[in-house]
C-alpha positions, 0 to 999 in steps of 0.5 A, a space after each residue: 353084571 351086579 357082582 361086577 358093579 359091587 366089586 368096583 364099588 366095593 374097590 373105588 371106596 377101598 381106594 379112596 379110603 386109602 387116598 383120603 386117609 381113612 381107616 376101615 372100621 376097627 372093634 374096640 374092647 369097648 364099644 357103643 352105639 352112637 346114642 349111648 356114647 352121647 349118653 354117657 358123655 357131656 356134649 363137649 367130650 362127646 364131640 371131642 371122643 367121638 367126633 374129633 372135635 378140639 376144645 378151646 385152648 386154656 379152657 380145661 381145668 386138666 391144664 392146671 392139675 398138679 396133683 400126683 395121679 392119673 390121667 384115664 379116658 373120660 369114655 371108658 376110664 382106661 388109665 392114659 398118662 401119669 401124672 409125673 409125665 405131665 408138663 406145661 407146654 404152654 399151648 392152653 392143653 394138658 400136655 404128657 411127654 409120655 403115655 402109659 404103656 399100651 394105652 394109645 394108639 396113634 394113626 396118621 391125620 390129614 385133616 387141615 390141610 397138614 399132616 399130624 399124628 391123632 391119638 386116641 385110647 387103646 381100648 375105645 378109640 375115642 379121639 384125645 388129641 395129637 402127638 408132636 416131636 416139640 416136647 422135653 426130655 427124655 422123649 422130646 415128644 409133646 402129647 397134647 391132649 383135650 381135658 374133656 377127653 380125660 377124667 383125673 384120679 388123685 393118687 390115693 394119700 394112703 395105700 389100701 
């Protein structure tokens, strides 16, 4: 009678994850316990990597970074997006028509009662924010990521 209860339990929480949206739990290249992840993070980025929190609009020095570099995860540091991708979308977030290859996974979010897509980094899973199909050429796709989630590295003035 115990295995049959914990199969059905084992199955109705299968099921509800699949209804809810929720995906199982998935192993990241890089991977930290919970405690080492506030650590390490400032509490706002800890919110937004972890938790998928969303900073307030027009509040990340990020937005208004126009110098030639690199956008990497404020978590791990894998490069995300170039900067010659960025562009002003005008929604108070860093905006990129463009991630670099293999940096970021999308998966579907349901949350808010709205269907959207999230994306997070490839290597940590931390949450950066979402993709939406209102961008600019040549992609016509808008990924509209938080600062907190991203540390900038200046394109070096002379090559080593």
């Amino acid at each position: 009678m115990q295995r049959r209860t914990l199969l059905a339990n084992l199955m109705a929480s299968l099921m509800g994850s699949a209804l809810l949206g929720v995906s199982p739990a998935i192993a990241f290249e890089v991977s930290k316990s919970d405690a080492d992840w506030k650590k390490q993070l400032s509490p706002a980025a800890y919110d937004v990597l972890r938790h998928e929190g969303t900073e307030a609009p027009f509040t990340s020095p990020l937005d208004n970074e126009h110098r030639k570099g690199i956008f990497a995860c404020a978590g791990c540091a894998l490069d995300l997006f170039a900067s010659d991708t960025k562009f002003d979308s005008g929604t108070g977030w860093p905006s990129f028509w463009k991630p670099l290859p293999g940096a970021v996974d999308e998966a579907t979010d349901r949350s808010l009662f709205m269907v959207r897509t999230k994306v997070s980094c490839h290597r940590c899973g931390g949450h950066l924010g979402h993709v939406f199909d209102d961008g600019p050429r040549p992609t016509g796709l808008r990924y509209c990521m938080n600062g907190v989630a991203m540390t900038f590295k200046p394109a070096s003035a002379k090559p080593v």
